[in-house]
MARFILUM-382098 format. One line per field, with one value per atom (N, C-alpha, C): x, y, z; residue in three letters; residue number from 1. Coordinates in pm, 1 decimal. Example, Ala and Ser with C-alpha at 12.3 -4.5 7.8 and 13.67 -1.06 7.14 Angstrom:
2
x = 1319.0 1230.0 1320.0 1285.0 1367.0 1290.0
y = -569.0 -450.0 -330.0 -225.0 -106.0 3.0
z = 780.0 780.0 780.0 708.0 714.0 787.0
aa = ALA ALA ALA SER SER SER
i = 1 1 1 2 2 2
***
This chain:
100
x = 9228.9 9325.0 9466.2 9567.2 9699.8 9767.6 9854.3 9937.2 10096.6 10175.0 10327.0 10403.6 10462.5 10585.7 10724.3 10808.7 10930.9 10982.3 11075.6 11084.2 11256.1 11213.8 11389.1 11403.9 11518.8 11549.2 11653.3 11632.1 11717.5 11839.7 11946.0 12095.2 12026.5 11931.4 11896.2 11799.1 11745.6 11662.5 11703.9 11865.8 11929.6 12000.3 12070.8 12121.5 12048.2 11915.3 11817.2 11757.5 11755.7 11755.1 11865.2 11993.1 12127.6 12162.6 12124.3 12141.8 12019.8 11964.2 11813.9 11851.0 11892.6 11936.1 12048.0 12128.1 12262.8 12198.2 12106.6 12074.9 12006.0 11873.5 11837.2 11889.0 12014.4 12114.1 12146.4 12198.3 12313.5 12233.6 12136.9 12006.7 11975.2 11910.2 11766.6 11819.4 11913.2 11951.9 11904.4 11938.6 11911.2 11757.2 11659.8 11518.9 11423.7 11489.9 11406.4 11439.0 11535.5 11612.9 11528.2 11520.0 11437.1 11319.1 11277.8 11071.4 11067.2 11127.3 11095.8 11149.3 11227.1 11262.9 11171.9 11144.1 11018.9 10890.2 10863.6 10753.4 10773.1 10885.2 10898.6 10926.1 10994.8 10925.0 10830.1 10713.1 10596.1 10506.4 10577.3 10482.1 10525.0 10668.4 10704.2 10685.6 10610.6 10514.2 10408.9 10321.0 10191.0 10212.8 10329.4 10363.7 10356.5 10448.7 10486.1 10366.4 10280.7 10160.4 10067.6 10042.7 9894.8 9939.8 10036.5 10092.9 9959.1 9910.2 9763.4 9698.2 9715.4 9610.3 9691.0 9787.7 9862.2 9835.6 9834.4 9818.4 9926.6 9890.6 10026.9 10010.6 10150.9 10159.8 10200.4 10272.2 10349.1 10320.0 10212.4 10145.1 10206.1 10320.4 10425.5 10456.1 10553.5 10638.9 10554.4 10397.4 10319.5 10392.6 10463.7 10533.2 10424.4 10390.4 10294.4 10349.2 10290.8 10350.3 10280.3 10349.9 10308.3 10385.0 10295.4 10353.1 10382.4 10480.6 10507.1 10516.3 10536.4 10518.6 10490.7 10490.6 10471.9 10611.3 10722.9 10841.1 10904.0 10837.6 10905.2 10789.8 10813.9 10710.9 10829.1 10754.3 10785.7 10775.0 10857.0 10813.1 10821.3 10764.0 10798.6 10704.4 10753.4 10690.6 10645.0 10511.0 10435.8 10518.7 10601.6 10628.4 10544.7 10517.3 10431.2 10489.0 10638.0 10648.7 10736.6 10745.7 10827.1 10755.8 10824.9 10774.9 10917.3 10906.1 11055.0 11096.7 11178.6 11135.1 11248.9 11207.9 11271.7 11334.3 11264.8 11336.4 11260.1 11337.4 11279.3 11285.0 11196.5 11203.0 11193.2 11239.0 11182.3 11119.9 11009.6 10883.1 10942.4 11045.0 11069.5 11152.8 11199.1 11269.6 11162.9 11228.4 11146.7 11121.6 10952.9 10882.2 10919.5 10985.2 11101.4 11174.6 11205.5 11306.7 11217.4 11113.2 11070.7 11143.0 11185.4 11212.0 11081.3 11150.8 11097.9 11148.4
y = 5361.3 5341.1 5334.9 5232.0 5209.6 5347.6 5394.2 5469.8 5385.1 5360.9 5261.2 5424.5 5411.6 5497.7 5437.3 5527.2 5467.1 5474.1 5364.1 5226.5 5338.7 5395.5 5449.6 5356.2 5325.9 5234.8 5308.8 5289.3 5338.6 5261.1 5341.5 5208.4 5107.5 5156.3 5034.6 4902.2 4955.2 4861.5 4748.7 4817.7 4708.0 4681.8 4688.1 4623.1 4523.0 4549.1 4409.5 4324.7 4375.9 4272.7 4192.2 4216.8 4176.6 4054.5 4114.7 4044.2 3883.8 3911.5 3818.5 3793.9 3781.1 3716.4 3589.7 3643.4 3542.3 3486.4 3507.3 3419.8 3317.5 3345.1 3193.5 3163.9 3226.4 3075.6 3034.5 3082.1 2989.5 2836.1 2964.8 2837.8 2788.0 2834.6 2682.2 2671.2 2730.1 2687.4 2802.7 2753.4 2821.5 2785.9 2700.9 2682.1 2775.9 2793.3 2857.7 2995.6 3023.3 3182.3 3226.4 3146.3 3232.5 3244.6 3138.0 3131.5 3251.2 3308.8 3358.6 3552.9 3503.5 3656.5 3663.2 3591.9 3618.7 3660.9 3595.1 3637.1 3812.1 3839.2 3959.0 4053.5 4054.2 4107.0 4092.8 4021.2 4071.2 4169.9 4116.9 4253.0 4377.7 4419.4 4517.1 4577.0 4517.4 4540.1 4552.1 4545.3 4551.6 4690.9 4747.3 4841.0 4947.8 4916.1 5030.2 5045.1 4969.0 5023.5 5066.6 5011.8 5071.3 5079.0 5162.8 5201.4 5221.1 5275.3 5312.6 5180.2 5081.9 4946.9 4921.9 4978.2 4940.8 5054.9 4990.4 5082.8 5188.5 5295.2 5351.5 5331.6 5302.3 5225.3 5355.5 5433.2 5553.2 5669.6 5703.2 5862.9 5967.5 5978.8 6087.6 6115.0 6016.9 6044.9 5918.9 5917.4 5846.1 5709.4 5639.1 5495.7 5363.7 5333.3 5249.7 5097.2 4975.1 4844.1 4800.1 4671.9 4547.0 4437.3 4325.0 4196.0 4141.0 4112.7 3971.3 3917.6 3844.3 3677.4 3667.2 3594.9 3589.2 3687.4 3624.4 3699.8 3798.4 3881.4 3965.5 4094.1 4240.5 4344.8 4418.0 4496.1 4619.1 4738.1 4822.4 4964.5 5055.8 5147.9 5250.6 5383.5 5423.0 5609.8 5642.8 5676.7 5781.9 5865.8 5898.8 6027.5 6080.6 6181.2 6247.3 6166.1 6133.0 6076.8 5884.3 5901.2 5796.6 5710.3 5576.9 5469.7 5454.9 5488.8 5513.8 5375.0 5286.6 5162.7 5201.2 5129.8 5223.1 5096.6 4991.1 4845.0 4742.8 4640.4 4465.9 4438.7 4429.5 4374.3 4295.0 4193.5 4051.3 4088.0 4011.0 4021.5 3961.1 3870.4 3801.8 3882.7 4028.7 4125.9 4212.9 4282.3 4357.0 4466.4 4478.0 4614.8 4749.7 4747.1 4903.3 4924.5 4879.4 4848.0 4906.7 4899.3 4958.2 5096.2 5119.1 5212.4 5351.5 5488.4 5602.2 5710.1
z = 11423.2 11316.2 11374.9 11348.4 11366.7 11311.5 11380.6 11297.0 11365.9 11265.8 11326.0 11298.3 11472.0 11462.3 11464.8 11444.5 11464.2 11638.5 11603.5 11748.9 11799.3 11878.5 11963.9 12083.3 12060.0 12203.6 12321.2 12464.4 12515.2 12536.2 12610.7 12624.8 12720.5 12815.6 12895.0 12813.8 12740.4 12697.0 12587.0 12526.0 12467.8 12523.3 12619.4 12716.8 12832.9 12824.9 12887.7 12772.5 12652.6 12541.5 12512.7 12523.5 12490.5 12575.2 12736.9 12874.5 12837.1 12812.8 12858.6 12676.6 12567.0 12461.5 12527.0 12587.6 12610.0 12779.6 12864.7 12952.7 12881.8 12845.5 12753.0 12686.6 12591.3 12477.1 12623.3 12692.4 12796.8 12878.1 12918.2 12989.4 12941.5 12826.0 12752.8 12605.2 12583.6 12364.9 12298.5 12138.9 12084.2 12017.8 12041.5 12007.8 12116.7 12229.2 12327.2 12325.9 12265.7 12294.3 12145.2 12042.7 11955.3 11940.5 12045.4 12013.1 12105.3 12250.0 12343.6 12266.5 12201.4 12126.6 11981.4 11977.0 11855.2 11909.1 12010.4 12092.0 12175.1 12193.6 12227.7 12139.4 12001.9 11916.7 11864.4 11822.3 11792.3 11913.1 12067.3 12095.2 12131.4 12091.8 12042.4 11937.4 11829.9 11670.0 11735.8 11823.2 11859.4 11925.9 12025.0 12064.1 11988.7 11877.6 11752.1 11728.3 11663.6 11567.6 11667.2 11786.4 11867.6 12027.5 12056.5 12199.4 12285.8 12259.1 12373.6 12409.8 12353.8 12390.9 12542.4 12523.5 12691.0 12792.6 12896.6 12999.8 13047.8 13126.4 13195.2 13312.6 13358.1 13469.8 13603.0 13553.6 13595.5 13543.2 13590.1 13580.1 13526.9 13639.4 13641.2 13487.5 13460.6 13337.4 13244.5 13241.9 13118.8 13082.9 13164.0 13127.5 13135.8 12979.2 12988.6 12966.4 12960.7 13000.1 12941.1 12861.5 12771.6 12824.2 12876.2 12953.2 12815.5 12765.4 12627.9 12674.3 12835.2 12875.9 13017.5 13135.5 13229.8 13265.4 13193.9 13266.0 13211.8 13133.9 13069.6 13024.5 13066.0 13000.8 12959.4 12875.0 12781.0 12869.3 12920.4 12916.0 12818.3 12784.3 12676.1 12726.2 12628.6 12637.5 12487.1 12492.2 12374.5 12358.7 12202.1 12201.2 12050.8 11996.9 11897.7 11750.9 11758.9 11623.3 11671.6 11793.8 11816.0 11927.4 11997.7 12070.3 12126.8 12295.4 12280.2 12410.5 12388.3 12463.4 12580.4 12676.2 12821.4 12909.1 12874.3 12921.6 12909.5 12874.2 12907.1 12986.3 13113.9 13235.1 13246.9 13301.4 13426.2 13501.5 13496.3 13629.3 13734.5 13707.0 13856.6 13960.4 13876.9 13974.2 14062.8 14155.0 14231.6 14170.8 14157.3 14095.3 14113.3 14218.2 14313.7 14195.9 14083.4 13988.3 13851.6 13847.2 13726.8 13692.7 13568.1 13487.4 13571.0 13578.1 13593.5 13523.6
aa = UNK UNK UNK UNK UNK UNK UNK UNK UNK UNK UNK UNK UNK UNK UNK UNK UNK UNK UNK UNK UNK UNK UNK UNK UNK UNK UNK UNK UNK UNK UNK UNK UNK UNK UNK UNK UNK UNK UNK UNK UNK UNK UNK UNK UNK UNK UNK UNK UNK UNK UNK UNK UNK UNK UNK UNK UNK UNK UNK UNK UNK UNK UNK UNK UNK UNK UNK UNK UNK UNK UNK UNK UNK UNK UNK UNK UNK UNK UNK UNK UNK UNK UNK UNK UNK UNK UNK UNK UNK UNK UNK UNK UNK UNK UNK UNK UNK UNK UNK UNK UNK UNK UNK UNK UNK UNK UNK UNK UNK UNK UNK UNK UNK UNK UNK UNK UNK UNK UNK UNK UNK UNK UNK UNK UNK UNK UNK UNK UNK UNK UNK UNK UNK UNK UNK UNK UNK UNK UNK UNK UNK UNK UNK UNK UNK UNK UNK UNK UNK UNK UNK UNK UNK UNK UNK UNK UNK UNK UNK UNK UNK UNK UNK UNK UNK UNK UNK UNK UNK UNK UNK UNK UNK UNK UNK UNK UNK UNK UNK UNK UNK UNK UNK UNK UNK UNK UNK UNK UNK UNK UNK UNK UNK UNK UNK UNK UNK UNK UNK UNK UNK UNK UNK UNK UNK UNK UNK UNK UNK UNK UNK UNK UNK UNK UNK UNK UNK UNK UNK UNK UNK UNK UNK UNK UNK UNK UNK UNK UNK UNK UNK UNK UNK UNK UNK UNK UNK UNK UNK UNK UNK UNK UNK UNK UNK UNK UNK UNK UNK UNK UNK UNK UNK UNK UNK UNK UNK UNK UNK UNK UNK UNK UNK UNK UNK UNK UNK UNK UNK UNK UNK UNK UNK UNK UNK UNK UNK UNK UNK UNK UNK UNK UNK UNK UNK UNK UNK UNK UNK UNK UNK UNK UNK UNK UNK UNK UNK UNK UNK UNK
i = 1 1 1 2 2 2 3 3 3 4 4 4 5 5 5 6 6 6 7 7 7 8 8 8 9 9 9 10 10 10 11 11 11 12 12 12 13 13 13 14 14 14 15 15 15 16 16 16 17 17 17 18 18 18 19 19 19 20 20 20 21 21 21 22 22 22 23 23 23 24 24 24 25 25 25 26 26 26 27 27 27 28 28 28 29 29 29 30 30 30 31 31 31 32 32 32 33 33 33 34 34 34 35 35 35 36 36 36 37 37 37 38 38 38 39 39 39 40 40 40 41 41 41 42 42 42 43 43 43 44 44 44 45 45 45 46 46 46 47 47 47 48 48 48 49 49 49 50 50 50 51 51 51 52 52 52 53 53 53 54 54 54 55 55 55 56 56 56 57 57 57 58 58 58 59 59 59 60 60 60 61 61 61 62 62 62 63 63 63 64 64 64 65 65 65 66 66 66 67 67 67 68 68 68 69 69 69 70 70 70 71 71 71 72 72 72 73 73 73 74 74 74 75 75 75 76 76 76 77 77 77 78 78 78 79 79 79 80 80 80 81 81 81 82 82 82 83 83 83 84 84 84 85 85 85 86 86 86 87 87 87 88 88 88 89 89 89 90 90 90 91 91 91 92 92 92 93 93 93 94 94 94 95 95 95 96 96 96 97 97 97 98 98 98 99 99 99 100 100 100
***
């Protein structure tokens, strides 16, 4: 059974949403900046309602990962009432770089 928690974001993670909003208007328009942010919110809705379908990537501190595209995953953290999002990454950066 889904249970949807509420979505906390960190400063980093709207600040790599914000960043990667104004690289694709700049790069590809505004048809590509919204199919590619529509696509990353819905699987930030797949996040909210069923966090466990993703893996954890980082043992330590339980940081589990949702790819929304070739170039872009979700990190976040299980918390008891919340989904707490930790960054939008680019895959094309170096993995040394993942959120901990």
């Amino acid at each position: 059974m889904e249970i949807s928690r509420e979505l906390e974001w960190s400063e980093r993670a709207v600040l790599d949403y914000e960043n990667l909003t104004e690289y694709l208007f700049f790069k590809w328009g505004e048809n590509i900046t919204l199919k590619v942010l529509s696509e990353i919110d819905y699987q930030i809705s797949r996040v909210k309602n069923n966090p466990e379908q993703f893996p954890i990537i980082i043992k330590q501190n339980e940081i589990r990962r949702c790819v929304a595209s070739p170039q872009t995953s979700i990190f976040f953290v299980v918390k008891p009432q919340s989904i707490y999002l930790l960054s939008i990454f680019d895959n094309r950066l170096n993995p040394d770089k993942y959120p901990s």
